[in-house]
N, C-alpha and C positions, 0 to 999 in steps of 0.2 A: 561356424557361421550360423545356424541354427541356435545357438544359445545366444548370439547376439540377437537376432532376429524376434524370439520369445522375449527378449529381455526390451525391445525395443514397444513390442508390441503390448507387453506389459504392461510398461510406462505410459503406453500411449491409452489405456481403457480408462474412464471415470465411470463413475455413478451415473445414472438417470435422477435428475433434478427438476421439478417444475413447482419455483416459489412465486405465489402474487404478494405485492406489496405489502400487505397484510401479514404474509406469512413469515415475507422476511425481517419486518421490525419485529414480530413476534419471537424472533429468533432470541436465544441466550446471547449477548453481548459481555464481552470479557474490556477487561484492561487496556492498553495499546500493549498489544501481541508480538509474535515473532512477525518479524517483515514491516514492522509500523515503527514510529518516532522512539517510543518508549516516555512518550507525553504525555504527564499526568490529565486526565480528563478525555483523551483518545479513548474512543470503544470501538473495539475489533470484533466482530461475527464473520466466522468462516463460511463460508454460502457453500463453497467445493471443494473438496479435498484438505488437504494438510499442509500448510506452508513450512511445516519443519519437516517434511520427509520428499524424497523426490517424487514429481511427476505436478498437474496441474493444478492450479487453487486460484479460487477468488475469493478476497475477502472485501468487507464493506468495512470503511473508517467513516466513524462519526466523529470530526473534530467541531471540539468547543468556539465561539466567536472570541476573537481576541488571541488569535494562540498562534505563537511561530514555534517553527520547525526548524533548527540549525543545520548547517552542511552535512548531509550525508551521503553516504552509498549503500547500495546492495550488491551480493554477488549477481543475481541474476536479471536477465531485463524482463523489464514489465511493463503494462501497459494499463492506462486507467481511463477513466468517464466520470466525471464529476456529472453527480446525478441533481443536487440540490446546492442551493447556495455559490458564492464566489469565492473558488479557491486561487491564491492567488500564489504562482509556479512559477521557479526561475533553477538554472543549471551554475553553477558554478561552484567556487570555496567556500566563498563568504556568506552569508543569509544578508541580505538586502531587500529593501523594498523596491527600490528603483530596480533590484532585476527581475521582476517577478512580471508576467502577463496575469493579466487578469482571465481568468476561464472561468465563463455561466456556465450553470446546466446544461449538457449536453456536449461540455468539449470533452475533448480528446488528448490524451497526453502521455509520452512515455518515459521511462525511468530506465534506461540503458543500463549494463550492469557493467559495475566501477566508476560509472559517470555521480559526482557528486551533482546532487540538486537539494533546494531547499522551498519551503512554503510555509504563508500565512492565511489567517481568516484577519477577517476584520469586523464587521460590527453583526454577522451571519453567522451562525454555524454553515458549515459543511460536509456533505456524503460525498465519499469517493470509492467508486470500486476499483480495485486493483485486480491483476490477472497477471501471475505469471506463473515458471515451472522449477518448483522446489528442489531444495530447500534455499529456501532465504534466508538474509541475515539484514541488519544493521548497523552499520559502521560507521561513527563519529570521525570528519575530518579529525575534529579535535576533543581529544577525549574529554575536557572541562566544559564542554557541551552537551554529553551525555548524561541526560536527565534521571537515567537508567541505574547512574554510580552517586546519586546524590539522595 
């Protein structure tokens, strides 16, 4: 029990973090990352932790205006904040516009794990933080939609 316990506790320590705005677009920005579309023009900056290894992470996506996102899933659930711009979110198989709510800056949204959902921009780009507890993945309802193998 004790080894569970260290092992829980483990999991549960992060870093001490304190970014201003400033500090965080300063950040290094990579490609779309582990946990993101695999969308050419997505830039992922890891803000906390490692989204490929267990335990907590946030990352920040900067998606392009104009850019859909096909069906997908992750293993794990997560939660986001659309910080700028209108992301526009819907849950199902298909990538649709008519299923998607429109979220301004400051919604709230999550990403249940195995729950397929999809999203666009439209004539904005978009910041989205995501937060959830690794490792994550990305999985193509349908794999002729993964941007990833093309």
């Amino acid at each position: 029990m004790a080894v569970a316990l260290a092992g829980v506790a483990q999991a549960a320590a992060i870093d001490q973090i304190r970014l201003t705005p400033v500090e965080i677009t300063a950040k290094e920005a990579g490609g779309a990352g582990v946990g993101t579309s695999g969308v050419v023009g997505v830039r992922t900056t890891v803000l906390l932790g490692d989204p490929t290894k267990p335990g907590l992470y946030t990352i920040r996506l900067s998606i392009p205006a104009n850019t859909k996102i096909q069906a997908h899933t992750h293993r794990d659930n997560r939660s986001a904040i659309v910080m700028s711009g209108t992301w526009y979110f819907g849950y199902g198989s298909v990538a649709n516009g008519k299923g998607t709510k429109p979220l301004p800056p400051g919604s709230v949204y999550s990403e249940p794990g195995g729950v397929a959902h999809f999203a666009l921009t439209r004539a904005e780009p978009v910041v989205v933080y995501i937060t959830g507890f690794g490792p994550t993945d990305t999985v193509y309802l349908n794999a002729e939609n993964d941007p990833r193998s093309k």
